[in-house]
N, C-alpha and C positions, 0 to 999 in steps of 0.2 A: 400328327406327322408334320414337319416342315424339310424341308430341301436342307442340307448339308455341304454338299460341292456338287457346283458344276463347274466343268471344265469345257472351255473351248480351244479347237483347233484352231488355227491361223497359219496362213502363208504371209499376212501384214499383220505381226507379231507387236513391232514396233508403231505402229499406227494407230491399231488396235490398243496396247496400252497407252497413248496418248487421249485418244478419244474417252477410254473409260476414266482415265482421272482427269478428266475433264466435267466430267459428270461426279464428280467426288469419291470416286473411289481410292484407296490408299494401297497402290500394286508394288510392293517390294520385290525384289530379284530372288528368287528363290533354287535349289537346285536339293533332288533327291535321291543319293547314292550316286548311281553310272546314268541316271535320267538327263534329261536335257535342261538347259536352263530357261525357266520361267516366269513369268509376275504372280503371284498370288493377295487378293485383298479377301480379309474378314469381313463380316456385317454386323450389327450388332446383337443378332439373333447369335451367331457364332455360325452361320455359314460359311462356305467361301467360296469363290470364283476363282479361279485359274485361266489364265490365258499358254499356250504352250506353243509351242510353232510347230506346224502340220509339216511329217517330216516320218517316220514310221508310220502315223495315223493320219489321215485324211484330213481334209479339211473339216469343220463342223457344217454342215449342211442350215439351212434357215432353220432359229429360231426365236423366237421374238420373247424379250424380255421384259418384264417390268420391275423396275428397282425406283425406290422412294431415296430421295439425299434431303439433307436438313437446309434448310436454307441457304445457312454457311457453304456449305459445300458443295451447294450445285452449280459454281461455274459462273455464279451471276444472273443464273436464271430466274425468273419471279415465278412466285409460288404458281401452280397449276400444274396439267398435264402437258408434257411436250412430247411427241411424236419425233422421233430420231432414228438416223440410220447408221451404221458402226462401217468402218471401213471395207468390212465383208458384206453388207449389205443388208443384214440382220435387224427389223427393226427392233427396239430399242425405245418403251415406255418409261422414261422420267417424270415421275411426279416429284413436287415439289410444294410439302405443305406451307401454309399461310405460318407467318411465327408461332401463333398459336396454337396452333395443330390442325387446322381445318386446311381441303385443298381448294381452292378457288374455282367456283364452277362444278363442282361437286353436290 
């Protein structure tokens, strides 16, 4: 079994996509039928994440994520795990392996 989508709420829609491609994510503008407009990034497993602006639905309530970014992609960050929080408050486990593939501290 792996995860597919998850979608979260947002009232900082735009904050929110700032922070997560900050973290290497790649959130294009997306829009589905009469839906609202939202970011969606792929993963390389073929998941996806969805950011949407809370607005019919609720906000997303705490959930704590863990997402791995390649080196390139993490923002600058050096390999290990970094503890983060996303504009809503959610924390937010980045790992960032060594170039190798090993995480530091692991």
């Amino acid at each position: 079994m792996s995860v597919d989508l998850l979608v979260i709420y947002t009232v900082r829609l735009e904050e929110c996509r700032a922070f997560y491609t900050g973290l290497g994510l790649d959130l294009v503008p997306e829009k589905h039928g009469n839906g609202p407009e939202h970011y969606a990034a792929a993963f390389a497993d073929g998941g996806v994440l969805e950011l949407y602006p809370a607005a019919r639905r609720p906000e997303t309530g705490y959930v704590r994520l863990g997402l791995t970014a390649a080196p390139h992609r993490a923002g600058g960050r050096p390999a290990g795990r970094h503890t983060l929080t996303d504009p809503d408050g959610r924390t937010v486990v980045l790992t960032v392996p060594e170039p190798g593939g090993t995480t530091a501290g692991s």
